[in-house]
C-alpha positions, -999 to 999 in steps of 0.1 A, spaced: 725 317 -70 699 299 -92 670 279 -71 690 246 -78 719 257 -63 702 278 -33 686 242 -23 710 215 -31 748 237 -26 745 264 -9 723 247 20 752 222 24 781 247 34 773 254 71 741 258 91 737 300 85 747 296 51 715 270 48 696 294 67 706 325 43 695 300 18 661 293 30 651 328 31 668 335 2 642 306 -17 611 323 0 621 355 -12 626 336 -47 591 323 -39 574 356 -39 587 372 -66 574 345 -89 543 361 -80 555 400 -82 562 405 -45 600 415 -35 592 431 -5 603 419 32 584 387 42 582 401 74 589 370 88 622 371 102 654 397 92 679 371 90 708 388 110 730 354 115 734 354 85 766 375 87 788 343 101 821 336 100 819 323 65 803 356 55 827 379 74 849 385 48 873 418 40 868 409 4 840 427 -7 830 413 -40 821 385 -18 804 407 4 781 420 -23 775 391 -41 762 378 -11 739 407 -13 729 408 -44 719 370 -40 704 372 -10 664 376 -21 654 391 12 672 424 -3 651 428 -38 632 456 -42 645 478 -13 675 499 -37 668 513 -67 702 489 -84 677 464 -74 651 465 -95 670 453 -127 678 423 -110 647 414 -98 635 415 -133 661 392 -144 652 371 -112 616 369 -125 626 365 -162 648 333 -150 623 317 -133 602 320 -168 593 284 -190 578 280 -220 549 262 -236 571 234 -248 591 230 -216 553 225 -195 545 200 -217 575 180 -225 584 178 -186 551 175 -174 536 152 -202 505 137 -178 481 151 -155 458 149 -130 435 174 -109 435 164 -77 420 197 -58 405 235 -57 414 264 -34 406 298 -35 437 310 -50 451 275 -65 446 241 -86 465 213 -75 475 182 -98 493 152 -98 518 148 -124 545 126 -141 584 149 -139 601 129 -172 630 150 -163 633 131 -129 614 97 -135 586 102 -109 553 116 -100 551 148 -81 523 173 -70 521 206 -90 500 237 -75 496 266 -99 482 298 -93 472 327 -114 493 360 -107 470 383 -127 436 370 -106 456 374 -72 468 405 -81 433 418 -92 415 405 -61 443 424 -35 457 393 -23 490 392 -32 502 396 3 481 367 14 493 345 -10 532 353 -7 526 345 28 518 310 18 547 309 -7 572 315 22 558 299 52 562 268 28 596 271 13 606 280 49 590 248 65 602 228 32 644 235 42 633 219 77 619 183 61 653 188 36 677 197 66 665 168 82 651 187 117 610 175 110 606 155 79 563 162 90 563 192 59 557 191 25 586 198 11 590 221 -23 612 209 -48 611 243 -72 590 272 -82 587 283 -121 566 303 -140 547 305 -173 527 328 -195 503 297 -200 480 279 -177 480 243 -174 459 229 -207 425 212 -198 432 187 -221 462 170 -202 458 183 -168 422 181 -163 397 200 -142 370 194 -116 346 180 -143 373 162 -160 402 148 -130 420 127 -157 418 131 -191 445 110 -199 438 83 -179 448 77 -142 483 67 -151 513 81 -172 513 69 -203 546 75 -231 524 73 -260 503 109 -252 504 140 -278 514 173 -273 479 199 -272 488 229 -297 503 260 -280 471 284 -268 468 316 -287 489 344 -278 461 366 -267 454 345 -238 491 346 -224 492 357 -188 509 346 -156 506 315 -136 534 303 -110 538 268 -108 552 251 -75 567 213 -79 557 190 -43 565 160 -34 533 140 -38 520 124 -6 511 88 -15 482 83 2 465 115 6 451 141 30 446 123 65 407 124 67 403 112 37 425 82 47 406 77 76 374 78 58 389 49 33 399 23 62 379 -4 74 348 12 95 368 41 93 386 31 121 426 28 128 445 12 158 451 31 191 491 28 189 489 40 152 464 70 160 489 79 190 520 75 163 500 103 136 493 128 167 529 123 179 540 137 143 516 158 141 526 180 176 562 173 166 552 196 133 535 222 152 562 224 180 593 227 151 573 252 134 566 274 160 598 272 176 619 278 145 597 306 125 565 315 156 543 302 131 506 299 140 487 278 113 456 288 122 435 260 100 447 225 121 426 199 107 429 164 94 423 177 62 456 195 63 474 165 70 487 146 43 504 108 49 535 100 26 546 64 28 581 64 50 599 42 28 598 29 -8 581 4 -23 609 -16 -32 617 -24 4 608 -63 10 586 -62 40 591 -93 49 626 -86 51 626 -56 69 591 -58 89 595 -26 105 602 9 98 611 33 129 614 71 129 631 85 163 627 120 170 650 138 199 627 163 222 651 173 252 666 145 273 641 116 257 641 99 221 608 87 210 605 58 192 582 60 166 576 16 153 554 5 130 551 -22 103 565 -16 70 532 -21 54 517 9 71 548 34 80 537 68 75 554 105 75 524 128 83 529 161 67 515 189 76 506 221 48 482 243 33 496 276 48 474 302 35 464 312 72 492 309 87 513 335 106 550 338 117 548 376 128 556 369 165 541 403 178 509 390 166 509 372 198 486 384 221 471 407 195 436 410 191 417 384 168 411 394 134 393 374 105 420 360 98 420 337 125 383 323 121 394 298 94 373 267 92 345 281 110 333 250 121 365 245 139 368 278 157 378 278 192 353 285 214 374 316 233 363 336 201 326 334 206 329 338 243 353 366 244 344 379 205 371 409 201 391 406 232 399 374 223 437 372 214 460 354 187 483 327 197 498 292 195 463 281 217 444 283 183 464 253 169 461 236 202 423 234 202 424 223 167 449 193 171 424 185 200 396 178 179 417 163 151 427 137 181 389 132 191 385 125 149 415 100 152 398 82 174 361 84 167 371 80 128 350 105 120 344 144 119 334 155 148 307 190 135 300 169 95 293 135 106 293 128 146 273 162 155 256 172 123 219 164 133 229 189 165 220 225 164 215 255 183 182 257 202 162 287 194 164 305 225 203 302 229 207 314 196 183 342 205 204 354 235 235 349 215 223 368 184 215 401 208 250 396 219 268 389 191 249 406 159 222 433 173 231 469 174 250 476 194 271 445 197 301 464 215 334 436 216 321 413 189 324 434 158 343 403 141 318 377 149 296 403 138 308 403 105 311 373 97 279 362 105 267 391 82 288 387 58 260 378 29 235 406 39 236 435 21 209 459 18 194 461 -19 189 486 -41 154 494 -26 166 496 9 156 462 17 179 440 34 185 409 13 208 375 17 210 355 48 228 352 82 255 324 84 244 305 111 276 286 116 289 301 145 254 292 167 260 255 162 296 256 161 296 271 196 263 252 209 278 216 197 314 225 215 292 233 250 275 197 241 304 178 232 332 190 256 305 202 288 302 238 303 333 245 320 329 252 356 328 283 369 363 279 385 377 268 355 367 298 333 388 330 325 408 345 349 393 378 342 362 370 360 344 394 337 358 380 308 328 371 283 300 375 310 276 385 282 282 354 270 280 329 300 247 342 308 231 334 280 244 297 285 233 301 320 198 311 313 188 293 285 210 258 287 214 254 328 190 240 353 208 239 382 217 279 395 252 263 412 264 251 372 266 292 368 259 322 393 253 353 375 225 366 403 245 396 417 216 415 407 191 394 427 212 391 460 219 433 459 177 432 464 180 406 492 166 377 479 180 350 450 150 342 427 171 307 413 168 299 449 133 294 448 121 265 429 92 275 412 115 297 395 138 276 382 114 250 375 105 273 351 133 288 339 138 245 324 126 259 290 130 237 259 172 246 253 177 232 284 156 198 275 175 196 244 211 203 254 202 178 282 193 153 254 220 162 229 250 153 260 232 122 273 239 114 233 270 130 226 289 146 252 328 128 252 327 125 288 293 104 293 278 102 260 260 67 246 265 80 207 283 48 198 314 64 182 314 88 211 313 61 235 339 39 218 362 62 215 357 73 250 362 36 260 402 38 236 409 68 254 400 56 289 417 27 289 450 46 273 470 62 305 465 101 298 443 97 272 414 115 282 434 140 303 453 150 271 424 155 246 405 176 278 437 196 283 436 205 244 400 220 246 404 236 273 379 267 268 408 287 284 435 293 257 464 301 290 451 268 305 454 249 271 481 223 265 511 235 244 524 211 215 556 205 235 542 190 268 515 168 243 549 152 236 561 148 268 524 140 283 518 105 296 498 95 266 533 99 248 556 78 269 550 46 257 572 61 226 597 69 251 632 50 244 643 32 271 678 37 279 700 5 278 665 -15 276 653 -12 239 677 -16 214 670 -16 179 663 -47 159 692 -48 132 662 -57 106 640 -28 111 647 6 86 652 36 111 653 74 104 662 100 133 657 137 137 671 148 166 682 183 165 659 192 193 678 163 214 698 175 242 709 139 251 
């Protein structure tokens, strides 16, 4: 089957055959970038329906022999796969005449992405492109097909119409050519032709054929209005209404939950910034006519009813997969680099617990809490709210011995990150500098969310001890917030008991975190965006329970993206049955396959 008809025929014949199709496009996916080799994600065994079960085996084997997931594992195979990558091929004069105006929009590490006019379809879309050869050099082809598939695999869900919250891929080519400078532009130059498609634009001359190589080019739907920070940042005060922030988060959860249930996918980068907001309906629609614009979503016996003014009626979109996981043994797997993303967003379980720490949905959890705390502060919580806040020097002392000195046995990870830019020279002198990230990453978490009590800690009562003295000793005045003085009792006496002692054990951390939570600390802090969102959250029923649930320190006791939807904070979107019926103005879209009404 060619990409067209995988995603607009074959998907159309039953639900497996869709299914065989979806994998079928991921597989397509990574050999545009010279991977035919098993995703790994899933083997798609229900595939072989009724449709499928056929005596006729010419059927049988064209199935096969169409079905990507099977390229490269016979030797009959690898002719086709070669034809498969020849096909996806275009040429210098196909880039330019389809793609006539550019844009750069944004960087990665592996990718440029670029807004740009489709004259074969009439509309903008977004365009990422990727160099094969410098992937390929740099060992990260694997990393980068898993991108590829995660996101032609959440694409068919948006397209199948089960979560329309994912980008969605609308076709994958490649070309010996990258894009030209001169009409796509570049981080120095976004848009050298102008912000706008424009007809009257000339075709650059065809690059010499010495600088051929291979770059893949994947066509997006172009989100409107951007990722969601940045959307944030743009609007008035940086500040959005409480029903509207509630409305994003719902989507937002919604994404997480299909995603996890469908493929066990683990993102493992949840941020605003990996958010994008497309506008739910077109431009031609005459608000005044139709004022609103509702999206219902089915989760088990309730429909939630998603209203908002047809002005301001957005489809939040989750993407950027490049960290993401679907292996669902990785669950309960120890932590690897892979899961400290954003290290300013890290969950605080992996500096406690350093290597015994453990992959799983809770990652994504923690990081939709603090995207919730952003949606209603209106700003980053570590760039903007907490930036002035950093570790104090004796935490960071006690931490360091823990987490970096020789031997720091259970935090090898953490270790190596933090040491990632020192290298010893070519005199034997050590040279580059500690990343200090992690310190005030960890300290402003202890600030902002409180030092959990001892109670409400790990389950294993060892579990991180290391680390919960240092808080203890360098950040607590009061010898009841933490007992660690086994040591002290085994002699007969309790030295925190005696006040002198403790007195003096109030050193200058404890002063400062003292300070920084009587400024910032969400559940009494007078910081004014601290304190007003506080106040939106209080006076929301399960507001404030939700967004403590979510940062739990305790990934077991952490909230799961199912129950934030059917929390108390959600129910206001609840459908009432017989009691709200639908205005016969407003636009509505469902998505209930997850309905068991």
């Amino acid at each position: 089957f060619s990409e067209r008809e995988l995603l607009c025929s074959v998907s159309l014949i039953s639900r497996r055959w869709c299914d065989a199709a979806t994998f079928a496009h991921a597989k397509l996916m990574l050999v545009s970038v010279g991977l035919g080799e098993d995703t790994g994600s899933h083997d798609d065994d229900d595939a072989d329906d009724d449709e499928l079960d056929s005596d006729d085996d010419s059927t049988n084997e064209t199935y096969m022999l169409n079905d990507a997931s099977h390229l490269g594992k016979k030797p009959n195979h690898v002719a086709l796969k070669n034809s498969v990558e020849l096909s996806m091929e275009r040429s210098w004069d196909y880039l330019n005449n389809t793609f006539p105006w550019a844009m750069f929009l944004s960087e990665g590490a592996f990718k440029q992405v670029y807004r740009v006019w489709n004259s074969a379809v009439g509309t903008y879309e977004a365009v990422s492109v990727m160099d094969v050869d410098v992937i390929e050099s740099t060992g990260n082809k694997a990393v980068v097909g898993a991108e590829l598939s995660v996101s032609a695999l959440l694409s068919s869900m948006a397209r199948r119409n089960i979560c329309p919250n994912f980008v969605i891929t609308r076709g994958v080519f490649t070309c010996p050519f990258a894009p030209p400078d001169s009409r796509w532009g570049n981080a120095e130059t976004r848009a050298p032709l102008g912000c706008s498609f424009d007809q009257l634009m000339i075709q650059p001359h065809e690059p010499n054929i010495s600088k051929n190589g291979r770059f893949q080019y994947i066509r997006m739907e172009l989100c409107k209005h951007g990722d969601l920070e940045s959307f944030i940042s743009n609007q008035p005060e940086k500040a959005i209404d409480a029903h509207e922030a509630r409305i994003l988060l719902f989507q937002m959860a919604f994404s997480l939950h299909t995603a996890g249930d469908r493929f066990a996918m683990k993102h493992y980068d949840v941020k605003l910034l990996n958010f994008f907001l497309q506008s739910a309906c077109d431009s031609s629609v005459d608000s005044a006519v139709h004022p609103f614009y509702v999206l219902r979503y089915g989760v088990g016996e309730h429909v939630f009813n998603l209203r908002m003014r047809t002005a301001r009626a957005f489809i939040v979109k989750l993407a950027d997969y490049g960290t993401a996981n679907i292996q669902p043994e990785s669950n309960g797997q120890p932590v690897t680099l892979g899961q400290f993303t954003t290290l300013e967003n890290s969950p605080p379980e992996q500096m406690i617990l350093g290597d015994a720490s453990v992959q799983g949905f809770g990652h994504d959890m923690f990081g939709l809490g603090l995207c919730m705390l952003h949606l209603f502060t209106g700003f980053a919580p570590y760039e903007e709210i907490l930036c002035d806040v950093v570790c104090p020097p004796n935490f960071k002392k006690q931490l360091c011995k823990i987490w970096v000195k020789e031997p720091c046995k259970g935090y090898d990870v953490i270790r190596s990150i933090i040491l990632s830019d020192v290298f010893e020279g070519e005199n034997g002198e050590v040279e580059g500098e500690p990343d200090d990230v992690l310190y005030d990453t960890f300290y402003r978490f202890l600030v902002l969310f409180g030092i959990p009590p001892l109670k409400a800690r790990f389950k294993k009562k060892s579990a991180g001890v290391k680390v919960w003295k240092a808080i203890f000793s360098t950040l607590c005045a009061d010898e009841n917030e933490l007992d660690f003085a086994k040591s002290a009792r085994r002699n007969g006496r309790n030295r925190n008991a005696n006040p002198r002692y403790n007195e003096g054990r109030r050193c200058l951390d404890a002063v400062q975190y003292e300070n920084d939570c009587r400024c910032f600390s969400i559940i009494n802090g007078n910081e004014t965006r601290i304190a007003a969102a506080r106040e939106k959250l209080q006076s929301i029923e399960g507001g404030m329970d939700l967004l403590l649930s979510l940062v739990n320190f305790d990934p077991e006791k952490r909230i799961t993206a199912l129950e934030v939807l059917n929390s108390p904070f959600m129910s206001p979107l609840r459908e009432r049955a017989g009691k709200d019926k639908q205005n016969l103005h407003d636009i509505s879209h469902s998505y209930l396959a997850y309905s068991t009404r």
